[in-house]
C-alpha positions as CSV (number, residue, x, y, z in Angstrom):
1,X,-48.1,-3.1,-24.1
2,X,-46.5,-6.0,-25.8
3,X,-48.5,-8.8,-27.4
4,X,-45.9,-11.2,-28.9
5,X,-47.9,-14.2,-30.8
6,X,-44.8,-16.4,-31.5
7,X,-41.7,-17.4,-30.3
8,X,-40.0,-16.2,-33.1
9,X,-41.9,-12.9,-32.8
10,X,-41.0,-12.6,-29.2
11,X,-37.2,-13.2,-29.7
12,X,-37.5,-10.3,-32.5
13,X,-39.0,-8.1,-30.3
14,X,-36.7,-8.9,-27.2
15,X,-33.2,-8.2,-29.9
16,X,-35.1,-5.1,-30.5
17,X,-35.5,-3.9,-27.4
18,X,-32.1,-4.5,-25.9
19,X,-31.2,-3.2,-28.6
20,X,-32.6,-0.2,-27.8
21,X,-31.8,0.1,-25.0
22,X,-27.8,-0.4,-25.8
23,X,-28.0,2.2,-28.4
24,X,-29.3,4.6,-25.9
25,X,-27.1,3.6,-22.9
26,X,-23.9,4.6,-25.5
27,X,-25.3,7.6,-26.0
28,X,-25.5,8.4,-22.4
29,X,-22.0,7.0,-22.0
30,X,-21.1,10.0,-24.9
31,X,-22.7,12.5,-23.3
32,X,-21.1,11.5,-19.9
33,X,-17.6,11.2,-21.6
34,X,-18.2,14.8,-23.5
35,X,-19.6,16.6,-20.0
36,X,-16.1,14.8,-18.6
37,X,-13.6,16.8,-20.9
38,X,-15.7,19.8,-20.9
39,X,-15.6,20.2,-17.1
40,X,-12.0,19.7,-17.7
41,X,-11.1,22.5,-20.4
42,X,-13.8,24.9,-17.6
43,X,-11.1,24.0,-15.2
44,X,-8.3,24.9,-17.5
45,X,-10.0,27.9,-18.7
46,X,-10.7,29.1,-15.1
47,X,-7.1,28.2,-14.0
48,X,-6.1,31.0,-17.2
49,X,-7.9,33.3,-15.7
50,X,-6.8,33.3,-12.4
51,X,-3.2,33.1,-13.7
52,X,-3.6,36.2,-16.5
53,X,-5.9,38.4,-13.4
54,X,-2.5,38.1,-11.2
55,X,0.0,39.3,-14.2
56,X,-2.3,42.2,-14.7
57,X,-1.8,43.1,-11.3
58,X,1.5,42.5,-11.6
59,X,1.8,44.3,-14.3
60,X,-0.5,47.4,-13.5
61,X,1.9,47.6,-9.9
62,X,5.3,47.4,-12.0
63,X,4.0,49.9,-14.4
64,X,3.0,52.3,-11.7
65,X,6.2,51.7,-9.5
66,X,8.1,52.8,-13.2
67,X,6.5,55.7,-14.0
68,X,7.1,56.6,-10.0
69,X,10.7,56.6,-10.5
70,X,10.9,58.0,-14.0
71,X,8.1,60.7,-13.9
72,X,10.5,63.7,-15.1
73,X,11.9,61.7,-17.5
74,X,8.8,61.2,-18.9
75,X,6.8,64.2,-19.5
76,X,10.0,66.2,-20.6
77,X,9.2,66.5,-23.6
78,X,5.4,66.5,-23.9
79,X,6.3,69.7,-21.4
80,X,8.4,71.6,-23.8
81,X,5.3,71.1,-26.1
82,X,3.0,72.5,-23.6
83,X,5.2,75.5,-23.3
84,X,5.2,76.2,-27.0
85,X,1.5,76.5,-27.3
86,X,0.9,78.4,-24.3
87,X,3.1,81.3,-26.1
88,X,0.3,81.6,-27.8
89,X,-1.8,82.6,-24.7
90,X,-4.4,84.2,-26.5
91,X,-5.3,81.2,-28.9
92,X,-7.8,79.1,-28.3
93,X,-5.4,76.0,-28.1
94,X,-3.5,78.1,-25.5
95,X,-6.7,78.9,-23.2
96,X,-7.2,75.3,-23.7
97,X,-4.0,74.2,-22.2
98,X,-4.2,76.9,-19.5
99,X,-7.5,75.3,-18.6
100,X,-5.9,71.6,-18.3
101,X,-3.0,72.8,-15.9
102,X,-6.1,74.3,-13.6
103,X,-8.4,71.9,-14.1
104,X,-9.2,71.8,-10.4
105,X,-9.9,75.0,-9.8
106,X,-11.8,75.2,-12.6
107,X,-14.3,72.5,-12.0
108,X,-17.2,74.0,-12.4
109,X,-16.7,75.4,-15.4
110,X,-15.2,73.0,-17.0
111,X,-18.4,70.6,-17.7
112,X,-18.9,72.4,-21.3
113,X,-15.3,70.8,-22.9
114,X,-16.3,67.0,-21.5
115,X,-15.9,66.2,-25.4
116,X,-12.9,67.6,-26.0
117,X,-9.9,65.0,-26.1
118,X,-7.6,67.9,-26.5
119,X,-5.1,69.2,-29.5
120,X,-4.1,67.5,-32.9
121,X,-0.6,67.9,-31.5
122,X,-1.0,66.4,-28.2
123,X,-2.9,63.7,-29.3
124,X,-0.3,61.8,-31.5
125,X,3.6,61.1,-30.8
126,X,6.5,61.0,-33.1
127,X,10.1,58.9,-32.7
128,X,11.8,60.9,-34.8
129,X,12.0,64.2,-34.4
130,X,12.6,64.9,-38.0
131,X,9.7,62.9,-38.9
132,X,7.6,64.9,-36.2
133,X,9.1,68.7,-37.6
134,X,8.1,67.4,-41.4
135,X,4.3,66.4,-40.3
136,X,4.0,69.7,-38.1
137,X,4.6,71.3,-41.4
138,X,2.6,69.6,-43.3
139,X,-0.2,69.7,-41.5
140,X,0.3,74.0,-40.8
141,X,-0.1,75.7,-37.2
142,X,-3.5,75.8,-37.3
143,X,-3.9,72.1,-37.9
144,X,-1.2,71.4,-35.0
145,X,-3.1,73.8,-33.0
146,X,-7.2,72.3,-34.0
147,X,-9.2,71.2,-31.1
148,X,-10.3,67.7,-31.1
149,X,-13.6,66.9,-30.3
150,X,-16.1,63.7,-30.4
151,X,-19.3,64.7,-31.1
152,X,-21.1,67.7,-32.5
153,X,-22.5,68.4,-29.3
154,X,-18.6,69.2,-28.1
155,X,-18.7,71.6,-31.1
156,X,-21.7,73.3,-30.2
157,X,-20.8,73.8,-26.6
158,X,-17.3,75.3,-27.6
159,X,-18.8,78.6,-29.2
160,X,-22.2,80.0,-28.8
161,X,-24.3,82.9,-30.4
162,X,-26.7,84.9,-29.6
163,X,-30.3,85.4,-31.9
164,X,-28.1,87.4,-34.4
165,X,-25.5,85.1,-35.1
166,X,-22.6,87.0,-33.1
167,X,-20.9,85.0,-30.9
168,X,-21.7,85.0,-27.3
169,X,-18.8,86.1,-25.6
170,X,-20.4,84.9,-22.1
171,X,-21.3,81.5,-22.8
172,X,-18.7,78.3,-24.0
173,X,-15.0,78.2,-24.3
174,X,-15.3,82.5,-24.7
175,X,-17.2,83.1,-21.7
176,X,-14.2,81.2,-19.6
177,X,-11.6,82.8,-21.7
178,X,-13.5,86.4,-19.9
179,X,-13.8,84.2,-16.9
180,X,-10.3,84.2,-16.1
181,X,-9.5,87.3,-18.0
182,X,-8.2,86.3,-20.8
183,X,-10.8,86.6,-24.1
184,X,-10.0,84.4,-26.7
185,X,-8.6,86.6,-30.4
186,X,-9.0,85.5,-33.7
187,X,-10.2,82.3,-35.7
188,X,-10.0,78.5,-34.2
189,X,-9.8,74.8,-35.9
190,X,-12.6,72.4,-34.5
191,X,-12.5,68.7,-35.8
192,X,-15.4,66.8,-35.0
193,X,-14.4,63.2,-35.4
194,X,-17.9,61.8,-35.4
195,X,-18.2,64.1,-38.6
196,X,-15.1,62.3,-40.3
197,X,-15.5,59.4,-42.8
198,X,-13.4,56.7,-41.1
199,X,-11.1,54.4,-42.5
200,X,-12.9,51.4,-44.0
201,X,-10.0,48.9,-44.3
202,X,-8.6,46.0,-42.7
203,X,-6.1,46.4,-39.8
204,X,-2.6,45.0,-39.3
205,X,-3.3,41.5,-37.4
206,X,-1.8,41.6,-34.2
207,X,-0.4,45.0,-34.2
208,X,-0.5,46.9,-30.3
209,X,-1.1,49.9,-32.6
210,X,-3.6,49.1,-34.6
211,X,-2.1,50.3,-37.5
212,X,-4.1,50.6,-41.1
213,X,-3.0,47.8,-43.4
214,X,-2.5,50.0,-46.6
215,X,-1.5,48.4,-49.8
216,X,2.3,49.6,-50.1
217,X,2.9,51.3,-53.7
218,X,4.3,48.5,-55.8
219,X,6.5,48.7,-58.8
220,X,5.5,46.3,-61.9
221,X,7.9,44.3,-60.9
222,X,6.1,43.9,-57.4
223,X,8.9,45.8,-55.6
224,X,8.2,48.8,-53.3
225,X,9.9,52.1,-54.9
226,X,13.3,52.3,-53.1
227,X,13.6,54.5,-50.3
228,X,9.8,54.0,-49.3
229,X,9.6,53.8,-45.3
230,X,5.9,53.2,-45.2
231,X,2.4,55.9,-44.6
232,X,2.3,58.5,-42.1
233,X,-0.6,57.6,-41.1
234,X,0.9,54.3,-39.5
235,X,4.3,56.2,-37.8
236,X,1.8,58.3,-35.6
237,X,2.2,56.9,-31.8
238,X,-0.7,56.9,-30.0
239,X,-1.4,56.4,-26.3
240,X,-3.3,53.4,-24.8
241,X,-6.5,55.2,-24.0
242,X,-7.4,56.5,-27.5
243,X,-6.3,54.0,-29.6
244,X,-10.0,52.2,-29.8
245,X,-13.7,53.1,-29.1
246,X,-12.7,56.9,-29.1
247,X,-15.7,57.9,-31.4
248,X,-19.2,57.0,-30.5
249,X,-19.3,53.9,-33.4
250,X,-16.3,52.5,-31.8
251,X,-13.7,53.9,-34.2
252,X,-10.3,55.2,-32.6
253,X,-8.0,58.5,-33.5
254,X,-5.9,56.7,-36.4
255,X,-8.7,55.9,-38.8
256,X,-10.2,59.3,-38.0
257,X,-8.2,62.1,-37.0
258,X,-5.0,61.1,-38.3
259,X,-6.3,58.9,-41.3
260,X,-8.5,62.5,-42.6
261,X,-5.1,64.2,-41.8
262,X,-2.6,61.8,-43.6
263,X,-4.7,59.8,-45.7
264,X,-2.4,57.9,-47.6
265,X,0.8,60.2,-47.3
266,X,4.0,58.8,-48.2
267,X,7.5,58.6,-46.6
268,X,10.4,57.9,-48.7
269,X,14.4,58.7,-47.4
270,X,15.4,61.1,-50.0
271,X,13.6,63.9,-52.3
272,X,15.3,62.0,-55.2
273,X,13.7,58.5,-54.0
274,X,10.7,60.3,-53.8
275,X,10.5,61.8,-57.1
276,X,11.6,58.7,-59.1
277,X,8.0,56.7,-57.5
278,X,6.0,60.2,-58.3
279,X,4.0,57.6,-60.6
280,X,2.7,55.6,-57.5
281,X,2.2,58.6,-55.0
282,X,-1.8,59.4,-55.0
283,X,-2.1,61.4,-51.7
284,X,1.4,63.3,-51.3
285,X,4.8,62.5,-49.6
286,X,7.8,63.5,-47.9
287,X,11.0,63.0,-47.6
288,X,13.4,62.7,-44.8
289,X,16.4,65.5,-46.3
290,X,12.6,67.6,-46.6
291,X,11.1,67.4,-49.8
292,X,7.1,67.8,-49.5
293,X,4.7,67.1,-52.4
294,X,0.8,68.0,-50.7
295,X,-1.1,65.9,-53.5
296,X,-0.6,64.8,-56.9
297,X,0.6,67.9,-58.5
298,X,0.9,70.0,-55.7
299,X,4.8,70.4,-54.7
300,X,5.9,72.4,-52.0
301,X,9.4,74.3,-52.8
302,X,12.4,76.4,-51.1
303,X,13.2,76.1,-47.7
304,X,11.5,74.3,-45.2
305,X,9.8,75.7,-42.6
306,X,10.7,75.2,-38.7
307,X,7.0,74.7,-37.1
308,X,7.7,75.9,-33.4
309,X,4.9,72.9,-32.6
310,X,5.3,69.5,-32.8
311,X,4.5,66.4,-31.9
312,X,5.7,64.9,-28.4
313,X,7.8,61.5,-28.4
314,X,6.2,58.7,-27.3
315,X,6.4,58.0,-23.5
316,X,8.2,55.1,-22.2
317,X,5.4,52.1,-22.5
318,X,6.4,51.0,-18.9
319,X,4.9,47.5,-20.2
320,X,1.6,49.3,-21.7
321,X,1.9,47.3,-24.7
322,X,2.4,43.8,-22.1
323,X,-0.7,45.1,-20.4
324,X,-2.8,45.4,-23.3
325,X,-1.2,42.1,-25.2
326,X,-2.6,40.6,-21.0
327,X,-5.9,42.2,-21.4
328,X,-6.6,40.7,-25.1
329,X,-5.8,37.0,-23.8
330,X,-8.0,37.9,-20.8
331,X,-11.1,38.8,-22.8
332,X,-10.4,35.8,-24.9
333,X,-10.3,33.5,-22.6
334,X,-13.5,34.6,-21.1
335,X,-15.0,34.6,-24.1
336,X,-14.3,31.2,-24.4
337,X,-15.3,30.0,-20.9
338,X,-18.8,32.2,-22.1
339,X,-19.1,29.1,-25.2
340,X,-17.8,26.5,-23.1
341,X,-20.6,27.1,-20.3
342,X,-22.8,27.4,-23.5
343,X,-21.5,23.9,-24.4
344,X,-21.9,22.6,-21.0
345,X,-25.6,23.6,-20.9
346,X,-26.6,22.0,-24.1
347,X,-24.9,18.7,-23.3
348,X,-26.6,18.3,-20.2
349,X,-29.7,18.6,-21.6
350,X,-28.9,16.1,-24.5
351,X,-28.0,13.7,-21.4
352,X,-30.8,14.2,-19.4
353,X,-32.9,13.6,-22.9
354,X,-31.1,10.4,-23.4
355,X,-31.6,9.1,-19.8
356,X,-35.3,9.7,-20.4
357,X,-35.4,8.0,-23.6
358,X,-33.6,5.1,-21.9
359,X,-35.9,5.0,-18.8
360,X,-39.0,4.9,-21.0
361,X,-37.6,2.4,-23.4
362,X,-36.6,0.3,-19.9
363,X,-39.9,0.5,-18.7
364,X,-41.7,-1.0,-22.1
365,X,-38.9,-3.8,-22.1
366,X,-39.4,-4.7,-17.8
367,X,-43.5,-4.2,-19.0
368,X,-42.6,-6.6,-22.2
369,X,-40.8,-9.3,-20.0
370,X,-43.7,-8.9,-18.0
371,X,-46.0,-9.8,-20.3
372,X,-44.0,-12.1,-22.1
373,X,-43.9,-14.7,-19.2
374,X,-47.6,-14.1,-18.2
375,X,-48.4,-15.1,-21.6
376,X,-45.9,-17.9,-22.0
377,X,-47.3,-19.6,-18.2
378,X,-50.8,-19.3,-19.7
379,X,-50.0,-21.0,-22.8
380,X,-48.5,-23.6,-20.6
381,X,-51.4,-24.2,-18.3
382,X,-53.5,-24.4,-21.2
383,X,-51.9,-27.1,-23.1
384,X,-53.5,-30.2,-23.7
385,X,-52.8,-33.3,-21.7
386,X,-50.4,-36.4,-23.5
C-alpha cells in the first residue's frame, strides 16, 4: 500500500501511476489491433483454401473426363513398348510385364514384387523419338530391360537360394515364372535405388519436373559450346507419381535412377558441335545426327544401333502439371494458416498478460486513491485551530 508523505510526493506518485496504467492500456490496444488483422489474413487464408479445394476438384473431374475420351490415344505408344519387351517372353522384364497385364488374377502371388516400380524403360518418357532411340542405345538392352526396385528387401524377394547358393527355382520372381509355366532363362539387371548415391545438388526453382540444376559447360568466354541442348538427365519425362518421395529418404527417380544412368551426359545437335566442346564434356555425350562418346575417352564408332526398346512419349498431362502447380499453393497456404494460428495463440496470451498487468496496476492506483484521501481527511481533522 501507498504511504505518500507530501503533496508533492503524492502528485509524483499519482503521474506515475496513470502513467502506468496508459502505457499498459496501449499495449492492450496493440494487442487488440494485431489479434484484429490476424483474424483477418485467417479469414483470407481460409477463403484460399476453400477456393484452391474446389479447382482441385475441378481439376481432378476435367482431367478424368479427358483421359475418358482420349484413352486410346493415350497409351498407344506406351503399348507398342509393351509389345516389344514381351518378345522377349522368356526375360525377366517380359515375365514382368506378363505379370502387370494379369495382375488380377495373380493376386496372390504377386505380394513378393510390392517394391518393384517396374522397368528402366517404362519408367521414363522421351519427346523425341530420336532422342529416345540415342538413350536406348546408350544405355544397352539390358539397362532398358533392368528391373527397378526401392529397397533391398525388393531385391532379395526377386531371387532366392537354397543352403547352397543355387537359386530356388520355387520361391520369388522364378517360382511364378514355373507358376504360370513359363521359367525365367538367362541373366537379369536389378537396380536398387536405395543403394544409389543420389544427386546432391540444387534443383531448378519452380520447375513441375524437378529437374537437376547442373552447371552448363561454359566456354572462357562464358558462352555455352554451340549446339549444346542441355543434360540427359533433365530431357527424361517423368510421370506425376514418381517424380518425389520414391525412395525411402524422400528422393525421386531423376536424382537416382536416371541421374546414376546419365550423370552428366551431354546433348549437342551435331557430332561436329560435339567434338569441337570435347574439352568441356566430363561424363559423355551425344549428338542428334548420332555421334556417342560414353566417357572421356571412350568414343563409340560406325553405325548406330537401332535398339528395338525405347522409351514411351510422354502422355498428354490432361492438366497434371495444373494439378500439381494447385496442390503446391494448397500446402502452402496451409502451411501458412499452421503459423498464423501459431501467431494467433501467442498474441492472445501477450493480451491476456497485459490485461493482467493493467488490472493489478488498477487495483494499486483505486487502493492508492484510497489511501490518499484517508490520509489527506486525517490530516485535515487534525489540524490546529486559527
Amino acid at each position: 500500500m501507498y504511504q505518500p508523505t507530501s503533496n508533492n510526493s503524492n502528485q509524483v506518485t499519482n503521474d506515475k501511476l496513470q502513467g502506468d496504467l496508459h502505457t499498459l492500456g496501449m499495449k492492450i490496444k496493440q494487442h487488440e489491433d494485431r489479434l484484429s488483422l490476424l483474424n483477418v489474413e485467417k479469414v483470407k487464408l481460409e477463403d484460399s483454401i476453400n477456393r484452391l479445394q474446389v479447382a482441385i476438384g475441378k481439376s481432378k473431374s476435367s482431367i478424368t473426363t479427358k483421359i475418358d475420351n482420349a484413352e486410346d490415344t493415350c497409351r498407344t505408344t506406351e503399348e507398342e513398348v509393351l509389345k516389344q519387351i514381351l518378345q522377349h517372353e522368356k526375360s525377366a522384364i517380359g515375365f514382368l510385364c506378363q505379370m502387370m497385364t494379369r495382375r488380377e488374377a495373380l493376386a496372390s502371388l504377386f505380394t513378393l514384387t510390392y517394391d518393384v516400380l517396374g522397368m528402366v524403360s517404362m519408367l521414363g518418357r522421351v519427346e523425341d523419338d530420336n532422342l529416345s532411340r540415342l538413350f536406348a542405345e546408350y544405355l544397352g538392352v539390358d539397362t532398358m530391360f533392368a528391373i527397378v526396385c526401392k529397397t533391398y528387401e525388393g531385391v532379395k524377394f526377386i531371387e532366392m537360394y537354397d543352403k547352397e547358393g543355387s537359386i530356388d527355382k520355387t520361391r520369388g520372381l522364378h517360382g511364378l515364372g514355373v507358376t504360370m509355366q513359363r521359367p525365367l532363362d538367362g541373366r537379369f539387371l536389378v537396380i536398387c535405388l536405395e543403394s544409389l548415391r543420389p544427386y546432391a545438388g540444387k534443383y531448378v526453382v519452380d520447375d513441375p519436373q524437378g529437374k537437376l540444376d547442373i552447371l552448363n559447360p561454359r566456354l572462357p568466354n562464358g558462352e555455352c559450346p554451340a549446339g549444346f541442348l542441355g543434360f540427359a538427365v533433365n530431357m527424361i519425362h517423368i510421370d506425376t507419381v514418381n517424380l518425389f518421395c520414391v525412395t525411402p529418404s524422400g528422393f525421386g527417380l531423376r536424382e537416382t535412377l536416371f541421374y546414376n544412368l546419365f550423370s552428366r551426359l551431354q546433348v549437342y545437335k551435331t557430332r561436329a558441335e560435339m567434338m569441337q566442346a570435347l574439352p568441356f564434356i566430363t561424363d559423355g555425350a551425344l549428338s542428334l545426327d548420332g555421334g556417342m562418346i560414353r566417357s572421356c575417352g571412350v568414343f563409340s564408332l560406325g553405325k548406330r544401333e537401332d535398339v528395338n526398346v525405347r522409351f514411351p512419349r510422354p502422355e498428354r498431362s490432361f492438366g497434371l502439371d495444373e494439378q500439381v502447380e494447385i496442390e503446391k499453393q494448397m500446402k502452402d497456404v496451409q502451411w501458412k494458416k499452421e503459423i498464423l494460428v501459431d501467431d494467433i495463440k501467442r498474441e492472445m496470451t501477450l493480451l491476456d498478460l497485459a490485461k493482467h498487468n493493467f488490472n493489478k496496476k488498477k487495483s494499486d492506483f483505486l487502493m492508492y486513491l484510497a489511501s490518499s484521501s484517508s490520509i489527506s481527511t486525517t490530516q485535515v481533522q487534525n489540524a490546529p485551530f486559527q
